[in-house]
C-alpha positions as CSV (number, residue, x, y, z in Angstrom):
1,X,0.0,0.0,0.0
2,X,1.0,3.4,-1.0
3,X,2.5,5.9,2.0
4,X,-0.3,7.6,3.1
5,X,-0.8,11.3,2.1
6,X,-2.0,14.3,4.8
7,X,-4.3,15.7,5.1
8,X,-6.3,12.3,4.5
9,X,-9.9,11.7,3.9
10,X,-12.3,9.7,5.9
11,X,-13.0,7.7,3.6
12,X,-9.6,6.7,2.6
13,X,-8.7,6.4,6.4
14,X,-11.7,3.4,7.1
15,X,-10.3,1.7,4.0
16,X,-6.8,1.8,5.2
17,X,-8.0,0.6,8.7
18,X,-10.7,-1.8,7.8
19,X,-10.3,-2.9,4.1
20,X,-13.2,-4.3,2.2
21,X,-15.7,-3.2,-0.1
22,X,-18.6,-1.6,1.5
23,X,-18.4,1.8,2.9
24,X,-20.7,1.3,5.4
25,X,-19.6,-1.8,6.5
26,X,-16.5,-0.3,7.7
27,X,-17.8,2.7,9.2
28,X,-20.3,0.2,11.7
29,X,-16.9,-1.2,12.7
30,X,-15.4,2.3,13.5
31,X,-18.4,3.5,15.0
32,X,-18.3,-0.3,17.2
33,X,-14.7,0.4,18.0
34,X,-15.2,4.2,19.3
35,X,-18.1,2.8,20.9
36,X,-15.9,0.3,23.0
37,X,-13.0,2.4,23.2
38,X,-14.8,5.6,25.0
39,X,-16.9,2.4,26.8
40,X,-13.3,1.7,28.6
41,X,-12.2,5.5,29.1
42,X,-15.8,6.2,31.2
43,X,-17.3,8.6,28.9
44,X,-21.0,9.2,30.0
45,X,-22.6,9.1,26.4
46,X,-19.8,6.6,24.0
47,X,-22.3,6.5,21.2
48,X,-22.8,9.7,21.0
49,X,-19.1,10.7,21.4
50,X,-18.5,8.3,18.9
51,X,-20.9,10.1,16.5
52,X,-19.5,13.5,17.3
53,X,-16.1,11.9,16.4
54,X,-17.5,10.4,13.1
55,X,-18.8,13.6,12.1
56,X,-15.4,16.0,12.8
57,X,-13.8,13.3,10.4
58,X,-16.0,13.4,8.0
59,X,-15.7,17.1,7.7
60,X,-12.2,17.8,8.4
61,X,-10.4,14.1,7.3
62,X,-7.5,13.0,9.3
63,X,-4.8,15.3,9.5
64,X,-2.4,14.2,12.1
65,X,0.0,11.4,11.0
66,X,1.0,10.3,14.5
67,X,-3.1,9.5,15.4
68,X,-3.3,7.6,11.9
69,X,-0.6,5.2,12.8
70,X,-1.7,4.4,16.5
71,X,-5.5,4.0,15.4
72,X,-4.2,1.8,12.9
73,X,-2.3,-0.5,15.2
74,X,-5.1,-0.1,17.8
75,X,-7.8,-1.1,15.6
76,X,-6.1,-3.9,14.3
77,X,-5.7,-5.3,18.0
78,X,-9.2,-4.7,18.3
79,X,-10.2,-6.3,15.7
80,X,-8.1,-9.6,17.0
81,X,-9.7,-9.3,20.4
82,X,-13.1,-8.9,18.7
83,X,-12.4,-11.8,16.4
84,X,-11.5,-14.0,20.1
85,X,-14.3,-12.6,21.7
86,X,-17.0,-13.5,19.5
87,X,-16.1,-16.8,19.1
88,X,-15.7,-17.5,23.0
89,X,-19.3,-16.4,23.1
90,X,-20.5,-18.6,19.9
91,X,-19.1,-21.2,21.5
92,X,-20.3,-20.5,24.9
93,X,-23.7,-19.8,23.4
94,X,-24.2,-23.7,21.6
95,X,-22.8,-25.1,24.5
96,X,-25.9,-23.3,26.5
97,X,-28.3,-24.8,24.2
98,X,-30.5,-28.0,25.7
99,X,-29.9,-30.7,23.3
100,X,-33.1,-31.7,20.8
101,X,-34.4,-35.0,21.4
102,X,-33.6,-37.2,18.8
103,X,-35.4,-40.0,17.0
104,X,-32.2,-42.1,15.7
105,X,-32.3,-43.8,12.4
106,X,-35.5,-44.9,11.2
107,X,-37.4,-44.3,13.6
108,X,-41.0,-42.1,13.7
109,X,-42.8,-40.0,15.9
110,X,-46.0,-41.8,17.8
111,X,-49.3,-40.4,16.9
């Protein structure tokens, strides 16, 4: 990937970050990672912090190189612990689940 120019556009910064095709499939994941991320820090209102974060970006684009790199490295950790954390809780989830009776083979239902 090319060196990244500044001042950078939103757009351009989700792709870098995210990769993928939609647009708005990596802007849920930014908006899930601010969401987390000001979650941890104790803001009162993360999702709308988050949204007020969006919105600056989308107006102004990224123009500090030094908070490119760290949300870059930060997001991809995120993602990973994401990744782990979903799956723990898949498998936690089916494990939960009562098993269905089963038949076996051949067999059918009484009536």
């Amino acid at each position: 990937m090319k060196t990244p120019n500044f001042p950078m556009k939103f757009k351009e910064f989700l792709r870098r970050a995210f990769g993928g095709r939609l647009h708005s499939e990596r802007l849920r994941l930014y908006r899930k990672y601010l969401v987390e991320d000001y979650s941890n820090s104790n803001y009162c209102y993360p999702e709308r912090v988050a949204a007020e974060t969006i919105e600056k970006f989308n107006r102004n684009g990224i123009n500090n190189p030094t908070y490119f790199f760290g949300a870059i490295r930060q997001i991809n950790d995120w993602r990973a612990n994401n990744r782990i954390r979903q799956r723990k809780e898949a498998a936690k989830a089916r494990w939960a689940k009562k098993p269905k009776k089963s038949l076996g083979g051949d067999q059918k239902p009484e009536k």
